[in-house]
Each structure stands twice: as structure tokens, then as C-alpha cells.
C-alpha positions as CSV (number, residue, x, y, z in Angstrom):
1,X,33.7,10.5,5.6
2,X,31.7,13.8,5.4
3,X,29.8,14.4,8.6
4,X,26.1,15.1,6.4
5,X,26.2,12.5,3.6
6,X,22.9,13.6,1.4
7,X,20.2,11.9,-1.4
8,X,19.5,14.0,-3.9
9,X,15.9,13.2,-5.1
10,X,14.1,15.1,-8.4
11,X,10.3,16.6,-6.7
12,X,8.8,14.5,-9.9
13,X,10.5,11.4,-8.3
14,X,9.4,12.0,-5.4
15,X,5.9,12.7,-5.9
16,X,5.7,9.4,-8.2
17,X,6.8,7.6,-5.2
18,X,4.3,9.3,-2.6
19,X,1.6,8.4,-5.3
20,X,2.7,4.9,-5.9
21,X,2.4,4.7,-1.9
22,X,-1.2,6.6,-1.8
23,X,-2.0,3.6,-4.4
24,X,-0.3,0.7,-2.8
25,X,-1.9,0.9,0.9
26,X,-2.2,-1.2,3.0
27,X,0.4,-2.4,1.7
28,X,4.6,-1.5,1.7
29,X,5.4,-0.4,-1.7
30,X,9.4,-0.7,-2.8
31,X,11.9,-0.1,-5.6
32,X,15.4,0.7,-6.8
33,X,17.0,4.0,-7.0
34,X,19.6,4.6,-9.8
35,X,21.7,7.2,-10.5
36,X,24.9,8.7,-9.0
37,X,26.4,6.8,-6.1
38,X,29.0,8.4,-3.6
39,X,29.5,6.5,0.0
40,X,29.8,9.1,1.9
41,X,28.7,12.5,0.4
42,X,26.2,13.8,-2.0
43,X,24.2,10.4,-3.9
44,X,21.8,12.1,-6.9
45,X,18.9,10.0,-8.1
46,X,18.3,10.1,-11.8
47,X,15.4,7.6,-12.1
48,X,13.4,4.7,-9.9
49,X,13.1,1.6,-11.0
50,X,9.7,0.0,-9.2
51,X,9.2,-3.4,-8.3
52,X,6.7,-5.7,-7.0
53,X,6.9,-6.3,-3.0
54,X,6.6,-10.2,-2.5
55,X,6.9,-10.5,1.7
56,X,4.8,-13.1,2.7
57,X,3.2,-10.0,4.8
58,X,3.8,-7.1,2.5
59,X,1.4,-4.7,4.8
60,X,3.9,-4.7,7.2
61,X,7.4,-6.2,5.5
62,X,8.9,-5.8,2.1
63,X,10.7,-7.9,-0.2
64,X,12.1,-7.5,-4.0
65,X,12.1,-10.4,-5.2
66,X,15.8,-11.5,-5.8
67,X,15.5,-12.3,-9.7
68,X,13.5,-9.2,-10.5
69,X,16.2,-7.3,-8.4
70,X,19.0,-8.6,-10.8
71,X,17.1,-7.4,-13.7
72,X,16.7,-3.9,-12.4
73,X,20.2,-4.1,-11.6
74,X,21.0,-4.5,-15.3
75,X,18.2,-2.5,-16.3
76,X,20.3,0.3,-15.0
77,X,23.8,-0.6,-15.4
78,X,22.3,-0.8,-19.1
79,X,21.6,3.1,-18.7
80,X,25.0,3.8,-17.4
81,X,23.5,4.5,-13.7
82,X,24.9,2.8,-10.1
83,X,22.5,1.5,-7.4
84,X,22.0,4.4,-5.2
85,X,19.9,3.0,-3.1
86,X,16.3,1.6,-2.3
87,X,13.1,2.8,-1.4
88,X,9.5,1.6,0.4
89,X,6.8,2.8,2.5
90,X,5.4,2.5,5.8
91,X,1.7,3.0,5.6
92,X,1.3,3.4,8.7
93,X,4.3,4.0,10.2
94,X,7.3,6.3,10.5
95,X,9.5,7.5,7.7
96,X,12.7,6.0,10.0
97,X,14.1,2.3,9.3
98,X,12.1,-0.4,11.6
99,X,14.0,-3.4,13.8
100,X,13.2,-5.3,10.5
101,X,14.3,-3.0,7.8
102,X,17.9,-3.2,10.2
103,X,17.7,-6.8,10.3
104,X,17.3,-7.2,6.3
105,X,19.8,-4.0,5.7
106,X,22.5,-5.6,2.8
107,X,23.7,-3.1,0.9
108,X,26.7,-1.2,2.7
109,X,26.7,2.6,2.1
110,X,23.6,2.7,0.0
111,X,20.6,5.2,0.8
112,X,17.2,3.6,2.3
113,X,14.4,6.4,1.6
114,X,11.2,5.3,3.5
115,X,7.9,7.4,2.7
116,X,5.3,7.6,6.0
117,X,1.6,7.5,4.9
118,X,0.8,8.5,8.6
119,X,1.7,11.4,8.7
120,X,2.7,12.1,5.3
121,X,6.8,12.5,5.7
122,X,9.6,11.0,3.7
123,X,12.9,10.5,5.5
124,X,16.2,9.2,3.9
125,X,19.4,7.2,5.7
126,X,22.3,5.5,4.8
127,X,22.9,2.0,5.7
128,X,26.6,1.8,7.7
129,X,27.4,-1.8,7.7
130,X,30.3,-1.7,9.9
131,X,28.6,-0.2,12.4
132,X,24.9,-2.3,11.8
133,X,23.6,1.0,11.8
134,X,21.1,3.4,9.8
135,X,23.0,7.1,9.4
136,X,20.6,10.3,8.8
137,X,21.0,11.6,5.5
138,X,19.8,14.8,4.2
139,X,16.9,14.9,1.7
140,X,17.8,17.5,-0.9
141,X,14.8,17.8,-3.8
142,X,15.1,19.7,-7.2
């Protein structure tokens, strides 16, 4: 396992994301990353697939709801793309996972990007499964 995996993330991506955010508050916006997948090194995002957040308190929880999830899944699978990973916000918290995005972490190896409102940052991790733990990842836009 490399010592720095990274996310790859296109600046157009990312700003969609920020703005979807800027447009969702209060609430937690979320989606689906697809693109390139590697466990442990360099993961390279190729589009985002966004979905609706159903938590039964979405301003401070989020939740894709499972059968929408599915059909992203195959949305990209369609387009030849893996699951890289997932994305929401914290509107008003950090851009680092909470105790509750730990406790709900399911999908081993996969990057977690989390856009902050306040202050405005975007930080990315990998979920380590084995180790119920939330790795640093490098953020690398193009």
C-alpha cells in the first residue's frame, strides 16, 4: 500500500460540487464519484453522479437513498466507470469525516470527499475498513 494514496478531482467538478453545496445549505448535499478506482494509490474522478440526501435530518446527516444508489451504480458501470468514491458537505462544519460519517462508512478503500461551507475547504480521505479508520488522501485538481 503506497504511503499517500490521492483523489484526482477535475477543478469543473469540483466547483459544481462547491456550488451544488452553496445551493443546498442548510442542508448536507451528497453524490457518487465515478471514474478510475485504485485502493491504495492514485483514484481519478471522471464525472459525479448527484443524488438526493434523504436523512431524516439532512442538515446535519446524509443519506442516498439505497434504490437511487443502485441506479447510479449502473448509471456508471453503463459508462464503463468504477465507484471511486462519495461525496457531501458539512455546512457548517469541517471538511474531515464526523463520529457519524465513521459510523455509516461501508465502502472499503473508497474516497469520502467532504466540502466545508464554514470555512470554505474541501478535504478528501479514504475509508480503511480493516482498521475502522478514515486515511488522508491527497486532493490533486486538474
Amino acid at each position: 500500500m503506497t504511503a499517500d494514496p490521492e483523489l484526482v478531482v477535475p477543478t469543473a467538478i469540483r466547483e459544481t460540487i462547491l456550488e451544488r453545496a452553496r445551493d443546498g445549505r442548510p442542508e448536507e448535499i451528497c453524490g457518487v464519484f465515478g471514474g478510475e478506482y485504485d485502493p491504495d494509490g492514485r483514484s481519478r474522478v471522471r464525472s459525479q453522479y448527484p443524488a438526493d440526501n434523504v436523512a431524516e435530518t439532512p442538515r446535519t446527516r446524509y443519506r442516498i437513498d439505497p434504490e437511487a444508489q443502485l441506479e447510479l451504480f449502473d448509471r456508471l458501470e453503463e459508462r464503463g466507470e468504477e465507484i471511486v468514491g462519495f461525496y457531501h458537505s458539512h455546512p457548517r462544519g469541517p471538511p474531515r469525516p464526523s463520529e457519524t460519517d465513521v459510523a455509516q462508512a461501508t465502502w472499503p478503500d473508497r474516497s469520502y470527499l467532504i466540502v466545508s461551507l464554514e470555512p470554505r475547504e474541501v478535504g478528501s480521505w479514504r475509508w480503511r475498513a480493516d482498521d475502522k479508520r478514515f486515511e488522508r488522501e491527497h486532493l490533486v485538481l486538474e
